[in-house]
C-alpha positions in Angstrom: 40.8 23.0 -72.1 38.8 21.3 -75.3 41.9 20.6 -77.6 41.0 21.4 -81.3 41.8 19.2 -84.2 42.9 21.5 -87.3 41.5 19.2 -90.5 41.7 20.7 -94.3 38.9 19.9 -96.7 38.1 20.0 -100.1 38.3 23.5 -100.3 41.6 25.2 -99.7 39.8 28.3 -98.6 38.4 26.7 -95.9 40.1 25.0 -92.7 37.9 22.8 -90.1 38.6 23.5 -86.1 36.8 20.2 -84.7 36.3 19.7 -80.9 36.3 16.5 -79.4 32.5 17.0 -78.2 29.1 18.1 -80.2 29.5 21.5 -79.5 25.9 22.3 -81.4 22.0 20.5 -80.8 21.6 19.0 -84.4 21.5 22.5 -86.2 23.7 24.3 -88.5 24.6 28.1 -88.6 26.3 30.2 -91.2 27.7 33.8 -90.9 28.8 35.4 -93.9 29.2 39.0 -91.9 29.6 40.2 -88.0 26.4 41.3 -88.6 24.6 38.0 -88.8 26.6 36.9 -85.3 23.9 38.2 -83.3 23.5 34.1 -81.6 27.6 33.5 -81.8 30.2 35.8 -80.0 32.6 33.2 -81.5 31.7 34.0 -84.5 31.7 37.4 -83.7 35.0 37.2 -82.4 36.2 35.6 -85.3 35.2 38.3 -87.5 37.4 40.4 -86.3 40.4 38.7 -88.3 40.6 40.6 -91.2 40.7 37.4 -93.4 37.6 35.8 -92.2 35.1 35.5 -94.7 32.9 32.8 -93.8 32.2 31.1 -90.2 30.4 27.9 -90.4 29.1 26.3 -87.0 28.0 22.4 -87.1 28.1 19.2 -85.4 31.8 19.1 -84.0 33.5 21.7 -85.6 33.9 25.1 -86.9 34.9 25.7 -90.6 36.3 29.2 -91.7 36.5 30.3 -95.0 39.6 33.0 -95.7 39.9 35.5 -97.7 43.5 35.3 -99.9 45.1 37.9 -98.3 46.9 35.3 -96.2 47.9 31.5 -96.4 46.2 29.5 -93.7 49.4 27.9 -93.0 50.6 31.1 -91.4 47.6 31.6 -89.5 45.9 28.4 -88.6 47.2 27.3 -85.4 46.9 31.3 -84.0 43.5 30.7 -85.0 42.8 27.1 -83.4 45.0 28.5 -80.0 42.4 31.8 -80.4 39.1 29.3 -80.3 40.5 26.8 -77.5 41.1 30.1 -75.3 37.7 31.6 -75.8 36.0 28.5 -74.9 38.3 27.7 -71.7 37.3 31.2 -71.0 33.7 30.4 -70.7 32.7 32.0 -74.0 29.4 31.0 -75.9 30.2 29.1 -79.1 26.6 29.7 -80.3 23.1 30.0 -79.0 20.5 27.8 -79.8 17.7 29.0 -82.5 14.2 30.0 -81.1 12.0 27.6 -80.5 14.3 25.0 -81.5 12.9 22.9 -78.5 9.8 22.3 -80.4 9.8 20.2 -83.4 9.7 22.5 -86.9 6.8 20.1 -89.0 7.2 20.1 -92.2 5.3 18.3 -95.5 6.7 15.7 -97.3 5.3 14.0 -100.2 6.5 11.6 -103.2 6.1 12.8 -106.8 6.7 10.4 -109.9 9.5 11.0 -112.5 9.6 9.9 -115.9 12.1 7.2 -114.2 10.0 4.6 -113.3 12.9 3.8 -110.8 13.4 7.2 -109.2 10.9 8.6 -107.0 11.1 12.5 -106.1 10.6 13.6 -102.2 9.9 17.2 -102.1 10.1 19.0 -98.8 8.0 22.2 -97.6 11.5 23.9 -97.2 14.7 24.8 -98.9 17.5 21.7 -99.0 20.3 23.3 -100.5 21.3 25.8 -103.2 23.7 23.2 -104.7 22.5 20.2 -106.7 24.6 17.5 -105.2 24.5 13.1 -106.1 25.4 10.1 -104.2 26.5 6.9 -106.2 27.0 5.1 -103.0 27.4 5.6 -98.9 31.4 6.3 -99.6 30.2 9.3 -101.3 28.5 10.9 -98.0 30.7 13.1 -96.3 28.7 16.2 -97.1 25.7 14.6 -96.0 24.8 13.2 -92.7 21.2 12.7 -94.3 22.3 10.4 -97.3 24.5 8.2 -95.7 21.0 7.1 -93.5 19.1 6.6 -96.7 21.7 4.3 -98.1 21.3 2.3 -94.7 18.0 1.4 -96.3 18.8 -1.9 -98.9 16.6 -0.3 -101.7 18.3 2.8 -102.1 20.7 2.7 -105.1 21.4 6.5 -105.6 20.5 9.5 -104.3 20.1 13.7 -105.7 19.4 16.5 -103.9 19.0 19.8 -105.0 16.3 23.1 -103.9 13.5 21.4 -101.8 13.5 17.9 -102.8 15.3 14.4 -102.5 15.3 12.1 -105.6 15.8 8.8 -104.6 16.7 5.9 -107.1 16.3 2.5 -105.9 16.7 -1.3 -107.2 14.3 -3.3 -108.2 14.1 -5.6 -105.2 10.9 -3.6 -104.0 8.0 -1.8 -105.4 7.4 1.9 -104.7 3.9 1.4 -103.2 6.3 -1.2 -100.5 8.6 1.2 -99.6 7.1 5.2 -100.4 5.8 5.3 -96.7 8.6 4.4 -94.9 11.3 6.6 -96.7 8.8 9.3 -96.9 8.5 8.8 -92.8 12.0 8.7 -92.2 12.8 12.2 -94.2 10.4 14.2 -92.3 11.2 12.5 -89.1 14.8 13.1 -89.6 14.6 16.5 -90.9 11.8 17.7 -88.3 14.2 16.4 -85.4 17.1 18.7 -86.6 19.2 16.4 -88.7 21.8 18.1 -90.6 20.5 17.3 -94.5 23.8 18.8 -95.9 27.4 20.1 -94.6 27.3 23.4 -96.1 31.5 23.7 -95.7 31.7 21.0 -97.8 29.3 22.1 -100.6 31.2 25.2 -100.8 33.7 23.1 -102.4 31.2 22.6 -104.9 30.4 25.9 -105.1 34.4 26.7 -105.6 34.2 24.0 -108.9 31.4 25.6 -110.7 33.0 29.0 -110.2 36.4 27.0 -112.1 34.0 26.0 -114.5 32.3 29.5 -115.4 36.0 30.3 -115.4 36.7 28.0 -118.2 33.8 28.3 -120.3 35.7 31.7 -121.2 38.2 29.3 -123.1 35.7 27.1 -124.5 34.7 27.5 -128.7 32.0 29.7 -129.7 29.6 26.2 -130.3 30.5 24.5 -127.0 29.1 28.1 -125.3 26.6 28.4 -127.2 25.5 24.7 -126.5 25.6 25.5 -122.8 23.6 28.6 -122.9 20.8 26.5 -124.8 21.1 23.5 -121.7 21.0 26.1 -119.3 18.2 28.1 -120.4 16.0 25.5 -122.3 16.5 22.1 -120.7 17.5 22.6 -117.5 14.5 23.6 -115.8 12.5 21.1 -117.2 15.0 18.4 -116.3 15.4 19.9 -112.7 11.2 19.8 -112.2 11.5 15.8 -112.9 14.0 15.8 -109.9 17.1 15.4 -112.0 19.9 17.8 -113.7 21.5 18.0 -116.9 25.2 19.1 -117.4 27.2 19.7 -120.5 30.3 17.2 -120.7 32.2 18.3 -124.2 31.5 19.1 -127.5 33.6 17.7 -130.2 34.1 19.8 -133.4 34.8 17.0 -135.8 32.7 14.3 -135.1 29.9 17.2 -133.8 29.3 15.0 -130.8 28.1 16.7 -128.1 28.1 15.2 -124.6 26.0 15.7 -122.0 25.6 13.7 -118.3 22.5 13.1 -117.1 22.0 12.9 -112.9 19.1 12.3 -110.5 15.9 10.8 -112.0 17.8 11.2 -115.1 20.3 9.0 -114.8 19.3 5.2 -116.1 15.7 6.3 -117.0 14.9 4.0 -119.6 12.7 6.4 -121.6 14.2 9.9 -120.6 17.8 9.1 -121.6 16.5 8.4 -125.2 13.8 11.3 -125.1 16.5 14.3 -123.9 18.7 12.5 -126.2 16.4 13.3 -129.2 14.9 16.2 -128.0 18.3 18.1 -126.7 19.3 16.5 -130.4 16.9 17.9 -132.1 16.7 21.8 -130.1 20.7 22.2 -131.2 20.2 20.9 -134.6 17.8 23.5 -135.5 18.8 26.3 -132.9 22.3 26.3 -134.2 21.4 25.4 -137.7 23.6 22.3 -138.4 21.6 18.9 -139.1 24.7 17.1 -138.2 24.7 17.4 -134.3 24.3 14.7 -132.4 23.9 14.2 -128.9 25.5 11.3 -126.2 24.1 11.0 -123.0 26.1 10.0 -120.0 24.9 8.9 -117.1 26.5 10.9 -114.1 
């Protein structure tokens, strides 16, 4: 019988059940419903606990997200002792996608940022719904994909988000050196099935921004309407250079207002002063106080 290791993860909701084998060919599945278990009577299976909420199928493991109605301390090893039975008994874990013998091509292609030191890869499909950054290789567990690229001694930091990569690199080579070869390896890896993101773990993510729309409830009238003007005016435009903008604090004395920059954004010579100015100069006059000023962080 395949023994199952129970591991938590950043998320309390959710509870990894890893296998001591690959038990998937380089894809990923989700199931939000039994519905969508069509290609997993695990999954299926699973379902029918009534505090299953999420099944996520990957590499070595299965992660389940739960519902509150229990505590997965109560329930977990029930669980794990439910999975190891239904594979000893010959059950499919999951069946792999159509044509997932053939190689799914994709485009890839490199697009400039105002960061002369950031170069954006955008990808003829969806990434993630998250935007996530690397600092460094230690910061990889949610990507399989990321921890490659910092195998490669020019890559200093890395953003994903939607359909593209931004990658930031040192100044050791030139872009027209090393744009090929990155832009190679991305399609290559993504074409062959490589898992770009671990979707249980940016759930976790997805758990902090739902804490943080929790606490902009608490926040001053300024500091909210400072983020609705990010959100709805800077944002996008900071997103289409392959970076992302986030509000860090406003304070009401010193009306300092701080903001972190990430992606292409972050150590761009020119954009940290331009956003600085322009974000600067947008509050100033939308919330009609000339004593605003604006910090920029980098993320």
């Amino acid at each position: 019988m395949s023994k199952i290791t129970i591991k938590e993860t950043q998320n309390p909701s959710i509870l990894k059940f890893e296998f001591e084998d690959f038990i998937t060919n380089n894809e990923s599945f989700e199931f939000k419903n039994i519905d969508e278990t069509k290609n997993s009577p695990l999954a299926q299976q699973l379902f029918y606990l009534p505090f299953v909420k999420t099944v996520y199928i990957s590499g070595n493991f299965i992660a389940i997200e739960k519902f509150s109605i229990v505590e997965w301390e109560d329930v977990k090893d029930a669980v794990a002792e439910q999975i190891e039975k239904f594979v000893a008994d010959g059950g499919v874990i999951v069946t792999p996608s159509e044509n997932k013998t053939q190689k799914q091509p994709i485009t890839v292609y490199g697009e400039t940022t105002p960061n002369p030191s950031a170069l954006k890869f955008v990808v003829s499909r969806m990434l993630t719904k998250s935007a996530v950054e690397f600092k460094n290789i230690d910061q990889t567990e949610a990507s399989p994909l990321a921890k490659e690229l910092f195998k490669f001694p020019y890559v200093k930091e890395l953003f994903i988000d939607e359909n593209y990569i931004s990658v930031t690199k040192y100044d050791i080579n030139n872009w027209d050196e090393i744009t090929l070869e990155l832009r190679t390896f991305i399609k290559q890896y993504i074409e062959n099935g490589g898992t770009v993101l671990d979707e249980s773990l940016i759930v976790a993510k997805a758990e902090q921004e739902k804490v943080k729309n929790q606490e902009f409830d608490h926040l001053d009238v300024t500091s909210q309407q400072i983020i609705n003007i990010l959100e709805e005016y800077v944002k996008p435009a900071v997103q289409a250079d392959g970076g992302n903008i986030a509000f860090e604090s406003y304070d009401e004395t010193d009306k300092i207002v701080k903001v972190v920059l990430q992606g292409a954004c972050s150590g761009c010579p020119s954009s940290t002063f331009t956003l600085k100015s322009g974000i600067e100069n947008m509050l100033k006059s939308m919330l009609n106080d000339e004593e605003i000023k604006v910090e920029a962080v980098n993320g």
